[in-house]
C-alpha positions as CSV (number, residue, x, y, z in Angstrom):
1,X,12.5,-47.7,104.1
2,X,10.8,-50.6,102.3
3,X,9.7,-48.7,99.4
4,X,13.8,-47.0,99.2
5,X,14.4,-50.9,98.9
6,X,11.9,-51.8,96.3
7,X,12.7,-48.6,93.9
8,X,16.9,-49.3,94.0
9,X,16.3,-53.4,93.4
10,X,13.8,-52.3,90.5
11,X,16.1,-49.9,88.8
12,X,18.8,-52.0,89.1
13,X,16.7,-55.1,87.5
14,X,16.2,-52.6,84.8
15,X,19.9,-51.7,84.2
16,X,20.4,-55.6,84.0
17,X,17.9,-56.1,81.6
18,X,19.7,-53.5,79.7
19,X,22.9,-54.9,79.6
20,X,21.8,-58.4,79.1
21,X,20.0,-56.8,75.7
22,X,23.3,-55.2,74.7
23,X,21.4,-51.6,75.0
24,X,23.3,-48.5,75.6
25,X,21.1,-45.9,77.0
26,X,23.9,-43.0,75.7
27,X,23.5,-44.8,72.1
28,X,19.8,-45.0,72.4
29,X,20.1,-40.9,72.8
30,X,23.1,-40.7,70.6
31,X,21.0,-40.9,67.5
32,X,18.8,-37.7,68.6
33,X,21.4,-35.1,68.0
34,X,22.1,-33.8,64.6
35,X,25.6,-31.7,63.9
36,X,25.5,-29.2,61.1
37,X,28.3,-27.0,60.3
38,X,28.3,-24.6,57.1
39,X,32.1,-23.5,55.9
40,X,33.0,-20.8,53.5
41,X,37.0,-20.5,52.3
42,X,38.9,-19.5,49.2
43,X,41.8,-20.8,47.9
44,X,43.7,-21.9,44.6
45,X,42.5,-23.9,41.3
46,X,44.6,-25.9,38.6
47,X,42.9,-26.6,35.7
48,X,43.1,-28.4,32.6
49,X,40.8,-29.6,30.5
50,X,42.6,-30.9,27.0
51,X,38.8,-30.9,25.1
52,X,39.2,-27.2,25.9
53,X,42.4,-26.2,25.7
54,X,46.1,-28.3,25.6
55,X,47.3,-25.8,27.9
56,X,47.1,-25.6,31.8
57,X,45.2,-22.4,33.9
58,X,45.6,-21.5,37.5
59,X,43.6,-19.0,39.4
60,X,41.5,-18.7,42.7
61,X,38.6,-19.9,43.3
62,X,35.4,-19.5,46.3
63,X,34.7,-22.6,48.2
64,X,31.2,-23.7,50.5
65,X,30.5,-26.9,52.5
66,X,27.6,-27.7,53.9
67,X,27.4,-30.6,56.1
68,X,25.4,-32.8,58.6
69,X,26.6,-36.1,60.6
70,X,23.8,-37.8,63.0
71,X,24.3,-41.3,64.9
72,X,21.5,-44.2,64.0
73,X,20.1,-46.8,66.0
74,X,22.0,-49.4,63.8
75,X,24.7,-51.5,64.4
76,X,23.9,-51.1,68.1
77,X,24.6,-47.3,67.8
78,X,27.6,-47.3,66.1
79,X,26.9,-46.2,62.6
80,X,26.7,-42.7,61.6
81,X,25.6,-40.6,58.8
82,X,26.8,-38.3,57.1
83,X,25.4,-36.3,54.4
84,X,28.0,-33.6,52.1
85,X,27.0,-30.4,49.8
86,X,29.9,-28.9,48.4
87,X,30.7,-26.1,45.9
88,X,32.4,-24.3,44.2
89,X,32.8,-21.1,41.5
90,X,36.7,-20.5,39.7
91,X,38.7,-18.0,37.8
92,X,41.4,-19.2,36.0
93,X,44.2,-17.8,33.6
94,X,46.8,-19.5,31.3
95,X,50.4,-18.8,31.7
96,X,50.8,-16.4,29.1
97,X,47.6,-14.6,30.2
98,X,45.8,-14.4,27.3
99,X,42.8,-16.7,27.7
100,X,40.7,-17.4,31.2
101,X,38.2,-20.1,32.1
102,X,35.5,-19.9,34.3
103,X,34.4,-23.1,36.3
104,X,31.7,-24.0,38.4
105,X,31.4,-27.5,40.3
106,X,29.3,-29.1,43.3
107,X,28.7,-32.3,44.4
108,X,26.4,-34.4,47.0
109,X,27.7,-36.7,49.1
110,X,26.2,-39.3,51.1
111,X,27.8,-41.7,53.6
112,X,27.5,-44.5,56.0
113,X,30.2,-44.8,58.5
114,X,31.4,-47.6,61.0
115,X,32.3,-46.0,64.3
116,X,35.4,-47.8,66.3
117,X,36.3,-46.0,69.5
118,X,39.8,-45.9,71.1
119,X,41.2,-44.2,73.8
120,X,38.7,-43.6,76.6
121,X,36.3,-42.2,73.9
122,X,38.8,-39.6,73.0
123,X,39.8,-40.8,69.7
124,X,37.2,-42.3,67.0
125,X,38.1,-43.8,64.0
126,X,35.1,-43.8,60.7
127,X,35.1,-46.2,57.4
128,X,31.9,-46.9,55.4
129,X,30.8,-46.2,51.7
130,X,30.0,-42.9,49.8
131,X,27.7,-42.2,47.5
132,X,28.8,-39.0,45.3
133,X,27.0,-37.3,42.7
134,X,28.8,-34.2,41.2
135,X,28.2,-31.7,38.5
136,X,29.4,-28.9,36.7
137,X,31.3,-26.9,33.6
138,X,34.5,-25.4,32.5
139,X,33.5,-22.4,30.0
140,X,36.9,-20.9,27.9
141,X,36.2,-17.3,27.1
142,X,38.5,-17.7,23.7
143,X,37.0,-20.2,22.3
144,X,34.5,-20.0,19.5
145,X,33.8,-23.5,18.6
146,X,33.4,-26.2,21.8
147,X,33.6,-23.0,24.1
148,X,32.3,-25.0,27.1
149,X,32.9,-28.6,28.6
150,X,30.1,-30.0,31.0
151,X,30.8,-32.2,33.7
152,X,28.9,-35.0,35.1
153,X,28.9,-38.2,36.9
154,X,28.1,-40.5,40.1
155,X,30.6,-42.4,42.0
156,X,30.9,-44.7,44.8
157,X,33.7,-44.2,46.8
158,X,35.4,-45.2,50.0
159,X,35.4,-42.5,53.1
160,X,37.2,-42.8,56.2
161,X,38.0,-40.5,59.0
162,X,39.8,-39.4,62.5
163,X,38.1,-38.1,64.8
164,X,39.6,-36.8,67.9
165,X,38.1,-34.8,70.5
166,X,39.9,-32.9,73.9
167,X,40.1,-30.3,76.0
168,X,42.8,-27.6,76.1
169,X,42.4,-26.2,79.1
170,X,38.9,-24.8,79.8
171,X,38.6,-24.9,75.9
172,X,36.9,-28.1,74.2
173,X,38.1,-29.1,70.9
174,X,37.3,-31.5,68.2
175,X,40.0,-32.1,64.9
176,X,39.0,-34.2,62.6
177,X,40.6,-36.0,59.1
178,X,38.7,-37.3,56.4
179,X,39.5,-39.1,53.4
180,X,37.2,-39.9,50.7
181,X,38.7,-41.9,47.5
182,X,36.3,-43.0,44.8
183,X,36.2,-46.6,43.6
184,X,34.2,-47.1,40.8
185,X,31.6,-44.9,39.4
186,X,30.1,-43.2,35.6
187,X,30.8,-40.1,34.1
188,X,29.9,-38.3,31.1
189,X,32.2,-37.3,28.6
190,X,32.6,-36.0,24.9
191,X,35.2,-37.8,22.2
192,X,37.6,-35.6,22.1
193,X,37.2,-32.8,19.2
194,X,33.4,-34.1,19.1
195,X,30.9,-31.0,19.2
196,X,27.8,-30.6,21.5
197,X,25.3,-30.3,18.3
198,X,27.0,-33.6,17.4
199,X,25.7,-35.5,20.7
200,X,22.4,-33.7,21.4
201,X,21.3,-32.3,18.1
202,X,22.7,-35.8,15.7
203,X,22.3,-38.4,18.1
204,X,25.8,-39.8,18.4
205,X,26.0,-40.8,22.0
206,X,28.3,-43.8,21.5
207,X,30.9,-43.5,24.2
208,X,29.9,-40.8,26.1
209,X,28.9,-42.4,29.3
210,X,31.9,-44.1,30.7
211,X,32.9,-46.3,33.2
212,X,35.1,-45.0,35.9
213,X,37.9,-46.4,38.1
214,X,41.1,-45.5,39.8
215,X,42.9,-46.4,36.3
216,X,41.2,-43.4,34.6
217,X,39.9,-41.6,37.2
218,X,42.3,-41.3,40.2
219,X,40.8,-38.6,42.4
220,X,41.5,-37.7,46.3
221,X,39.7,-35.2,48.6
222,X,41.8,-34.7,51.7
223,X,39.5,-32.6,54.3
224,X,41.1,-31.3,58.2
225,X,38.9,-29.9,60.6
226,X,39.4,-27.8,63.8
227,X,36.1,-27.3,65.7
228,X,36.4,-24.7,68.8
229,X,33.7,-24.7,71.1
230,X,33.1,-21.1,72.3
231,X,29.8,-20.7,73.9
232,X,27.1,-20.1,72.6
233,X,28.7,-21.2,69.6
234,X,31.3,-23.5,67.9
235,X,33.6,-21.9,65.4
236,X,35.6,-24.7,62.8
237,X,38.6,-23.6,60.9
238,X,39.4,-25.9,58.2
239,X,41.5,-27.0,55.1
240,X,40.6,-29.0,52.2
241,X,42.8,-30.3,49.1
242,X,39.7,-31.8,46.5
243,X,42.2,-33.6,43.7
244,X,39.8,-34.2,40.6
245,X,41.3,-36.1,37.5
246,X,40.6,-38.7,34.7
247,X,41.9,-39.4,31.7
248,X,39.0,-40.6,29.0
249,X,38.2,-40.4,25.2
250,X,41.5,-38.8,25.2
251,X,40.7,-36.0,26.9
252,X,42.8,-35.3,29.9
253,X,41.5,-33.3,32.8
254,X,42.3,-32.2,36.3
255,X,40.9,-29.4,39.0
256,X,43.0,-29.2,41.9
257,X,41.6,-26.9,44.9
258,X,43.2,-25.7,48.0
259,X,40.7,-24.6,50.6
260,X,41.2,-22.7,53.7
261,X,37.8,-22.2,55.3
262,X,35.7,-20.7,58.3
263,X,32.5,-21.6,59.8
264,X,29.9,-22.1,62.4
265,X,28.8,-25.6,63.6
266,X,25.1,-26.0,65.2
267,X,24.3,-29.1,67.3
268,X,20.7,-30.0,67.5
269,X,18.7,-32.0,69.3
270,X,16.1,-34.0,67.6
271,X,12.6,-35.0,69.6
């Protein structure tokens, strides 16, 4: 009886220690699992690119995302991190059909997010800072001089998200929104009618790096998420509308994608 008495006044001086630290023993554990997901979709592409052509192409276009989201130990377990890999490869025709582009873009993402919970746990709600790098070309099959247009550049950007997760039924669910807007970032660009062999071969590189903004570089990446938890796996289903634009050296340029995708999310457990 005595030693019943002496193990339940010790644990509970140990769960008073704990609160009197501010330590969450879920968010000490939290930070051990690792969610990975890997998404494959197809959908539409508008492009323009004026150092190419003046005129606008639409087409279709293959879509992959790759990414992984893990809590840390700071900010008393509320910060999480996410880390994006996404890609893309694009067909596109002109209106008249008698020139087609080929285009090929990816990007690496890398965020810290602040975690604010509402609802009973039910509802999060994400906002930190990105770090994008992104890369890429847009080749016109017409063209004989300036055939191609290379893309480049690093932002950092502003990412929030919605996070809500329920049951329907016997069936557990998580949707999620995210936004990610760049802020201010560096890109490389061409003057526009300036040749290739003129920057790499002659050595003009005046004005070809350029600083970015919302003023010249305006750009949205909306992304919606519906994760199904089927055991022994979890199935997502998801949209995403990745608006590209700028408007530098006076060259004009947009991609705009529409994504409807499919894939398998894997939750691990990290010792």
């Amino acid at each position: 009886m005595k030693s019943r008495i002496v193990f339940f006044v010790c644990m509970w001086l140990v769960g008073l220690f704990a609160r009197s630290q501010g330590i969450c023993v879920d968010s000490l554990q939290r930070h051990q699992y690792i969610v990975r997901s890997t998404s494959y979709g197809i959908g539409s592409i508008r492009l323009l690119d004026t150092y190419l052509s003046p005129m606008g192409y639409a087409g279709s276009q293959l879509h992959m995302v790759r990414e992984s989201t893990r809590m840390l130990r700071k900010g008393e377990g509320r910060i999480s991190r996410q880390t994006l890999f996404h890609a893309y490869v694009a067909g596109a025709e002109n209106g008249a059909g008698t020139a087609s582009e080929l285009a090929g873009m990816l990007d690496w993402n890398y965020a810290w997010h602040y975690n604010f919970s509402l609802a009973d746990g039910k509802l999060r709600l994400l906002l930190g800072p990105m770090l994008q790098l992104h890369g890429g070309f847009i080749y016109n099959t017409r063209n004989s001089n300036n055939p191609a247009q290379a893309k480049l550049g690093v932002d950092l950007a502003a990412s929030g998200m919605a996070v809500y997760r329920d049951k329907l039924k016997r069936l557990p669910f998580t949707m999620r929104y995210q936004l990610d807007v760049p802020l201010l970032g560096v890109m490389f660009s061409p003057q526009y009618q300036q040749s290739y062999y003129e920057i790499f071969s002659l050595g003009h590189y005046d004005g070809t790096i350029v600083l970015t903004s919302i003023h010249n570089r305006p750009v949205l990446r909306h992304w919606f998420t519906v994760d199904m938890e089927f055991r022994p796996f979890t199935l997502r289903l998801g949209y995403m509308a990745d608006m590209q634009q700028s408007e530098v050296n006076d060259i004009k340029y947009h991609a705009y994608t529409h994504s409807f995708m499919i894939g398998v999310v894997k939750r691990l457990y990290r010792l």
